[in-house]
ZALUM-532871 format. One record per residue (C-alpha): residue in one letter; x, y, z. Coordinates in nm, 3 decimals. Example, Ala and Ser with C-alpha at 12.3 -4.5 7.8 and 13.67 -1.06 7.14 Angstrom:
% ZALUM-532871
A  1.230  -0.450  0.780;
S  1.367  -0.106  0.714;
% end
This chain:
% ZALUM-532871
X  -7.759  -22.417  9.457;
X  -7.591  -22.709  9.343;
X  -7.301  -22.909  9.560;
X  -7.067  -22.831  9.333;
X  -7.173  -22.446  9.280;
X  -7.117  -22.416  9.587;
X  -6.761  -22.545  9.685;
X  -6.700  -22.333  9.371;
X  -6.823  -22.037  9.542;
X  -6.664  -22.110  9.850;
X  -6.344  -22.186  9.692;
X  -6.346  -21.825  9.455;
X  -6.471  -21.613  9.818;
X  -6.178  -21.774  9.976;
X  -5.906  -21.683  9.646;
X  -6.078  -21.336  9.697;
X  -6.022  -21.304  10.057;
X  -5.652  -21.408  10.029;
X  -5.568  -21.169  9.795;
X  -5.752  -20.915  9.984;
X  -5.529  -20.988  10.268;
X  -5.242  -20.964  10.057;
X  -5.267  -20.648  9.904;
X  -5.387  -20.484  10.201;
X  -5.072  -20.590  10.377;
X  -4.862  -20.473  10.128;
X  -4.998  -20.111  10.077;
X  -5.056  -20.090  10.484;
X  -4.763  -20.297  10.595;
X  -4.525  -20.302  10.346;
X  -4.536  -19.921  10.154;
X  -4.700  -19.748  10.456;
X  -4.938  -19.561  10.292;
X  -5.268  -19.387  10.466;
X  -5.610  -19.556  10.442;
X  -5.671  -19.319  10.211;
X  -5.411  -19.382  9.967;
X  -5.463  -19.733  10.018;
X  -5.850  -19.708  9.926;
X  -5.741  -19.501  9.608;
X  -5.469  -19.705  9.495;
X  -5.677  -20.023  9.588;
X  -5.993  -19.953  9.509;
X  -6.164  -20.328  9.482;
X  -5.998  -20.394  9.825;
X  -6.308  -20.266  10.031;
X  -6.602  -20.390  9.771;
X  -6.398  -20.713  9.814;
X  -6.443  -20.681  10.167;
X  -6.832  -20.572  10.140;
X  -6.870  -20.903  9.909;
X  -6.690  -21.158  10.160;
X  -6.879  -21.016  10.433;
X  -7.222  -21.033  10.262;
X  -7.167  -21.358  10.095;
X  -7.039  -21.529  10.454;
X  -7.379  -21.390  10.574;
X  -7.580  -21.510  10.316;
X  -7.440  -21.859  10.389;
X  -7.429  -21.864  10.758;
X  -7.821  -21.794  10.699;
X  -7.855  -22.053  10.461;
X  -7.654  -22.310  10.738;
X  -7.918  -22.201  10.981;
X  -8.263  -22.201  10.762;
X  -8.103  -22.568  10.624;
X  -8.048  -22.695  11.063;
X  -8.380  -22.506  11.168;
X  -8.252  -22.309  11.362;
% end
């Protein structure tokens, strides 16, 4: 992966994130709905979550293979 493919990446995981954030704080904080609710009115929310958190492992291992560690 290229330098610039990856500030790119990093950049669009941390727009998806944010937004994330966002509407989970509205439907949660804001309208007070269940987690259910929130997972059926927000679907994306969670396979958002699932691709930050795989993506942030992914590069944490690719961190470690590149300091041999």
């Amino acid at each position: 992966m290229t330098k610039s493919e990856r500030i790119t990446s990093i950049v669009l995981a941390s727009i998806l994130l944010l937004t994330i954030i966002n509407s989970t704080w509205f439907f949660l904080g804001i309208a007070k709905v269940s987690v259910v609710q929130w997972i059926v009115f927000n679907a994306c929310a969670p396979a958002g979550i699932a691709f930050t958190q795989h993506y942030c492992q992914e590069y944490v291992q690719e961190v470690m293979k590149y300091l041999g560690l």
